[in-house]
N, C-alpha and C positions, 0 to 999 in steps of 0.2 A: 723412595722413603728414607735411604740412609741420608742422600743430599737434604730433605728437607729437614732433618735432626740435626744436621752439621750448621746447617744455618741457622737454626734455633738455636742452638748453644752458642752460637757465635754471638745471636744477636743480644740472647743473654749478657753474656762475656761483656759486649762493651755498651749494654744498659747498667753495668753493676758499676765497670771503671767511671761511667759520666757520674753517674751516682756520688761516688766517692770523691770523684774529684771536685764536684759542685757541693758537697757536703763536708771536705776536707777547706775546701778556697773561701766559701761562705759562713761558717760557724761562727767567727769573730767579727764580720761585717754588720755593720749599721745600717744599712739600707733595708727600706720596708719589704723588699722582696725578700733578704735574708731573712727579716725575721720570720717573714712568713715563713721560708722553708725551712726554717731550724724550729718552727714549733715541732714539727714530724720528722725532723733531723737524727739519725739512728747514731752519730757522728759524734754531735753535738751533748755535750755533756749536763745533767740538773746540776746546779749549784746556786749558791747563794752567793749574794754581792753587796755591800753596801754603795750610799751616795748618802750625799748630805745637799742638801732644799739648796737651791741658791736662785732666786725669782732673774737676778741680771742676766741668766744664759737660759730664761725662760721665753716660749711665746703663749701669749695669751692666744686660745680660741674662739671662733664665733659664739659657740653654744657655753663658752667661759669655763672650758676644761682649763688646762694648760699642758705644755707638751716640755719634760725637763731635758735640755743636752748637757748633761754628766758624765762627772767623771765618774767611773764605780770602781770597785774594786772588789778582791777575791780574799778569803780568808788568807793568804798566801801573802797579799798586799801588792798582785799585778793590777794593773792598770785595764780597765776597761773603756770604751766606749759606747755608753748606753742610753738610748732615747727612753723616755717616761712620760706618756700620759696616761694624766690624770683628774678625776674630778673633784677629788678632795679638796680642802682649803689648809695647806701644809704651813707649820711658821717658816720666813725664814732662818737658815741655820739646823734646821731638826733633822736628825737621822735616818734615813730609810734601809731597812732590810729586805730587797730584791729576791723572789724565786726567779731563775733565770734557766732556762736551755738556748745556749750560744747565748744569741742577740734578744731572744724572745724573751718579751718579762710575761711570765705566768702570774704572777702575785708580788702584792708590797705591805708591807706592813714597816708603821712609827715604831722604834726600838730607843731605846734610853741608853746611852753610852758607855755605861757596864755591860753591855749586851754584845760589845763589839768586840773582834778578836785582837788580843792584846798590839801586835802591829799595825793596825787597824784606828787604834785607841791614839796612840803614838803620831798617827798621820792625822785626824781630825781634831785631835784635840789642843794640839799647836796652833 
């Protein structure tokens, strides 16, 4: 009984290190696998991001979503890289405020340029 507790803790032990380490290595990656595991990522931080619309570094989809590869960014003014679809019909140039855990976009919403954090304001509006 004691052997089969030792190897349960153990095996504990290093489901928690994989864990960690695929939720430490993944949080910031773009690949749709990440985002999948950073929806449920314990790791991976909620926060908000902005991008701004740009259709050139867009692909249209079959069913005429589109899919954005942007740049984002953190209140902070780090750099992200964040994939965005969507089926809305956004202008080019217009704002987006991103709910984001890691790479996972939870929600988006159009925000108007007063709405952005002053370093923020400073980078887009140049």
């Amino acid at each position: 009984m004691k052997k089969f507790i030792n190897i349960l803790l153990m095996g504990l032990v290093v489901l928690g290190l994989g864990y960690y380490m695929a939720g430490s290595y993944l949080k910031d990656k773009n690949t749709p696998m990440a985002q999948d595991f950073n929806r449920y990522n314990l790791l991976a931080k909620r926060s908000p991001k902005f991008m701004q619309i740009d259709y050139d570094d867009a692909d249209k989809e079959q069913d005429g979503s589109y899919t954005f590869y942007a740049d984002a960014y953190d209140r902070q003014g780090n750099w992200h890289e964040i994939d965005l679809h969507s089926t809305d019909d956004f202008d080019d140039g217009e704002l987006i405020k991103l709910d984001t855990k890691g790479s996972y976009v939870k929600n988006y919403s159009v925000i108007h340029p007063n709405d952005l954090p002053y370093k923020l304001y400073r980078l887009f509006m140049n």
